[in-house]
C-alpha angles and dihedrals in degrees: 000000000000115000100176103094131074140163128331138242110202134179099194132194093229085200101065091013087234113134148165123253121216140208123227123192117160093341098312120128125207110191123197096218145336117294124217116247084235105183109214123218139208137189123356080359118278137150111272114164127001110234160248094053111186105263123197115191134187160093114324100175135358129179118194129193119211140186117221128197106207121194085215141332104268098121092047088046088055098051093046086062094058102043085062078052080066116043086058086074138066088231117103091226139350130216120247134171130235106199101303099342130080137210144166118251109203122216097236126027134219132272112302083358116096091183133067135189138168150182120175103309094339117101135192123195125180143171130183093249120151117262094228089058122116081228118078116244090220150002129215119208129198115192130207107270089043095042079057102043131050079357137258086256097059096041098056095044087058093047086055084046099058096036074058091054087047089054100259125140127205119232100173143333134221125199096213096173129018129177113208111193139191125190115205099203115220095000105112120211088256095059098055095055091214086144095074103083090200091078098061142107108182140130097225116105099200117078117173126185114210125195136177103217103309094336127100100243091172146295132251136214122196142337136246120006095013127031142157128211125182120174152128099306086183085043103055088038089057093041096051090040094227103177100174094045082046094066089039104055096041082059100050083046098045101231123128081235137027085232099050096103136010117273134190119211117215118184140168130202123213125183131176102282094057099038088054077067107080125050124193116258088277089068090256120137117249091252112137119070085255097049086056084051099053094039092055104100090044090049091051091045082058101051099036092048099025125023090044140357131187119216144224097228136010103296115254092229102173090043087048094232096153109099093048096044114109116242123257113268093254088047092058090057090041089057100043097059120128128235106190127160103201107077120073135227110213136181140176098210137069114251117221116238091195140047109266093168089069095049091044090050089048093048093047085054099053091042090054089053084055102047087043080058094064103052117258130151126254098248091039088102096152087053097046087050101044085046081054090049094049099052109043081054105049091045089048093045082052099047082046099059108024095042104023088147093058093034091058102041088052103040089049094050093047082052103055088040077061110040126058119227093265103039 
């Protein structure tokens, strides 16, 4: 399976739909050729929204089910060992290695999955079913941070590679959910309208209005196998304090911060029952990780021309007016977006999958309580520190060496909560 293409960075025309794609590798950006400075309009013609907006397009969760072939069930049976390892803690999971690599076996599984296995925001979830079984014998599960860097691409080629190290064979595969997303970069919520259901075409029959407080947080089409979700990407990223998905993502949109400029968040869901839906031009249904990738620019045109439409002006229902009415000016970029698997999205440094600022901040606190105890004065900052100091070290020396079995399991399970498989 390829493993050498990623997410896109795409400036679009949102007039021809014609675009450059850009490269992005620690924050640089190598574009194929100048783009126009195209103003879209909307009713009666006037000038809406000055263009070309940056646009960032990609995978923000995928979920694969697999079917393995196993020669015999030494390596469930080996996790399952270690599972009872755990449940014999109070911990929810403990880390193990399996020859080089570590994850995190959890002390329940999940649903019709007995195993469980993790690693940051990649799951890996097993039974000992049968290949031949209607039912699937494991899921992989690639969560946002990881589908965006390294790729979702990358990380599920190393989970099959290590379930092959570990003797499995796969038999086939099934994407069973897939997000595709799209970031309008310095165009806020307000300014799209999306709130106003008038202006829709669409075939959902759900439409749900969401504010925080006052304020317009984001709108939602649909439920289930098809779904469409528009909202405050700065805004959720500010409201959850995810530090870590903050940096990335003001590096994937270029900004010094992730709050530097407004930025819309569009995003479709796609689960089994629609995707069973489409079929390649051999009449064969979009089933394997690289069929999805191949198939990305024709499932957005879908959902972008078919499944829903924002208009430029209130629908005409009763004159049927519908299917001839212009989209809206933020449709026309939505809608123009590229998908395209064959740039890369590179970076150097690991990327957190938790937030570390909270825990710092938790941990400072604590440590001040400590060096006030002993007596310092306010301005005595040299000494506070050097008592904090102290003190972190000499309790951490003593864990180390008093408890070095406990040290080490918990010290190896917080870091693989931390730290994604390729990191």
């Amino acid at each position: 399976m390829d493993s050498t293409y990623n997410q896109t960075h795409s400036s679009v025309n949102p007039v021809s739909g014609s675009g450059t794609n850009q490269n992005v590798i620690e924050g640089e950006s190598f574009s194929s050729s100048e783009v126009r400075d195209v103003p879209l309009r909307d009713e009666k013609g006037q000038t809406c929204i000055t263009c070309p907006p940056q646009l960032v397009t990609g995978i923000d969760t995928l979920d694969v089910s697999i079917w393995l072939e196993w020669p015999d069930h030494s390596f469930l049976e080996l996790v399952d060992e270690r599972k009872q390892i755990v449940q014999e803690t109070n911990m929810k999971s403990l880390s193990f290695n399996f020859w080089g690599i570590d994850f995190n076996i959890h002390r329940t599984g999940r649903n019709l999955f007995p195993y469980h296995l993790s690693r940051g925001d990649a799951h890996l979830l097993l039974n000992n079913r049968s290949s031949t079984d209607s039912f699937c014998t494991g899921r992989i599960e690639v969560g946002s941070i990881s589908c965006w860097s390294p790729g979702y691409i990358e990380t599920f080629d190393y989970l099959l590679r290590f379930l092959e190290v570990q003797g499995a064979k796969l038999i086939r595969e099934t994407v069973s959910r897939v997000d595709l997303a799209c970031d309008t970069i310095d165009i806020s919520l307000s300014q799209t309208k999306v709130d106003d259901q008038s202006r829709w075409v669409k075939r959902a029959k759900q439409f749900s209005i969401h504010h925080d407080g006052n304020t317009l947080s984001g709108i939602t089409l649909g439920k289930g196998d098809i779904m469409l979700r528009i909202y405050d990407k700065v805004k959720e990223l500010k409201d959850k304090q995810a530090t870590s998905k903050q940096e990335l993502f003001s590096k994937l949109w270029k900004q010094e911060k992730f709050d530097h400029l407004p930025v819309t968040r569009t995003e479709f869901q796609l689960r089994r029952p629609i995707l069973n839906q489409f079929s390649n031009e051999n009449g064969n249904k979009v089933n394997t990780v690289a069929e999805i990738k191949n198939s990305l620019q024709t499932l957005w045109e879908y959902c972008t021309q078919q499944w829903a439409r924002h208009a430029c002006k209130s629908v005409d229902r009763e004159n049927n007016n519908q299917k001839h009415i212009e989209n809206s000016s933020f449709w026309q970029l939505v809608s123009s977006a590229q998908f395209s698997g064959s740039i890369v999205l590179k970076r150097l440094l690991p990327v957190p999958k938790i937030n570390i600022d909270p825990l710092i901040a938790q941990g400072t606190g604590c440590l001040l309580t400590v060096a006030a105890a002993a007596g310092h004065d306010v301005d005595d900052i040299d000494g506070i520190a050097e008592t904090i100091k102290k003190i972190a070290h000499d309790q951490l020396k003593k864990f180390h060496k008093d408890r070095y079995s406990e040290f080490s399991r918990r010290f190896c399970k917080r870091r693989n909560d931390a730290i994604g498989l390729m990191d």
